[in-house]
N, C-alpha and C positions, 0 to 999 in steps of 0.2 A: 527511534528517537531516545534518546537519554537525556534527563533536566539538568545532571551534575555533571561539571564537568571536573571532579577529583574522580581520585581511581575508585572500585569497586571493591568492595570486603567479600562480601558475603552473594551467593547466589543460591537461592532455594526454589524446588518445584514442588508445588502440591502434591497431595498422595496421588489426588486424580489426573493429578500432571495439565489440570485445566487454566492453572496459573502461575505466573514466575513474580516470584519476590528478588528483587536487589538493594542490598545494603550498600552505599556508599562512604568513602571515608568522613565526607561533608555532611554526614548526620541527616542526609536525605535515604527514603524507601519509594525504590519505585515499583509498582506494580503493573504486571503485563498480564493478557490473557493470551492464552494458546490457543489459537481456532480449531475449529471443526472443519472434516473437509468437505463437506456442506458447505461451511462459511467461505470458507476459502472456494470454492465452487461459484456459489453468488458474489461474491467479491469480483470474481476475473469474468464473469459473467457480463456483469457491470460496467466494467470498465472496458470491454468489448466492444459492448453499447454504449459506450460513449464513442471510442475509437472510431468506429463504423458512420457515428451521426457525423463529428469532427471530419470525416473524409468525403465521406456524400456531398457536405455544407463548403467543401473544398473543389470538390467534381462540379457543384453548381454554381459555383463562381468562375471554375475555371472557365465552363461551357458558355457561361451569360459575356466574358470580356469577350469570347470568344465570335461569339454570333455579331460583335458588332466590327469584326476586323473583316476584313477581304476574304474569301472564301478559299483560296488555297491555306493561308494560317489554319481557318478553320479545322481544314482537315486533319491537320498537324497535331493541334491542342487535343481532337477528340482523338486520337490514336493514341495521345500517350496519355489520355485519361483514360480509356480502355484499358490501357495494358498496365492499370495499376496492380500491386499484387493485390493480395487479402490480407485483411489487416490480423496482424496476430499478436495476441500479447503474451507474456510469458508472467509465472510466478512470481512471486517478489518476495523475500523475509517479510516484507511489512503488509502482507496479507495472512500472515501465519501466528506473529507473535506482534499480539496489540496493548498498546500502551494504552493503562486506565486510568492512574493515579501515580502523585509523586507527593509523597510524604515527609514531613521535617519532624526529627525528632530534639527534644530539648538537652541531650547529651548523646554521646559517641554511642552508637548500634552495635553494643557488645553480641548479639547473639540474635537468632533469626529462626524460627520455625513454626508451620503451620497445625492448627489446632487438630486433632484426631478427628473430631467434629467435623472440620474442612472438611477430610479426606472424605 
């Protein structure tokens, strides 16, 4: 996600590289966090577990219209809810580099660097 929609000046990463600063020409600062891959771990984790409840809560509707049609359909519905794959999700940028903050400055974002102290 990005809030501005002019172009980008300046782009800086932490010393620990745990966070990304962007200067914008429209005098906006956005700040983003770089995950862990831990986070990033729990993240996809997550969303797995949701995946997974999304599809089961789809199996059991499919099976519920199912029981009330003719029993040849029946069998039909339950074969190709059987043969669903496994749900899998993949990475995303936006489980990696997370948007925190978007900042307005009161003049042009001449220059951009993070404190030694950050680091």
């Amino acid at each position: 996600r990005h809030s501005s929609q002019d172009r980008v000046s300046t782009v800086r990463f932490s010393g620990d590289g745990t966070v990304l600063a962007v200067a914008n020409a429209d005098r906006t600062l956005d700040v983003y966090h770089i995950a862990t891959e831990a986070e990033i771990a729990k993240k996809i984790a997550k969303r797995k577990r949701r995946e997974m409840k999304k599809s089961k809560k789809q199996q059991d509707q499919a099976s519920s219209s199912s029981s009330t049609s003719s029993s040849s359909s029946t069998a039909t519905t339950t074969a190709t809810v059987d043969d669903a794959t496994p749900t899998t999700v993949s990475r995303l940028a936006s489980d990696e580099i997370v948007f925190r903050e978007s900042m307005r400055a009161s003049a042009k974002i001449r220059g951009l660097a993070f404190s030694p102290l950050f680091a």
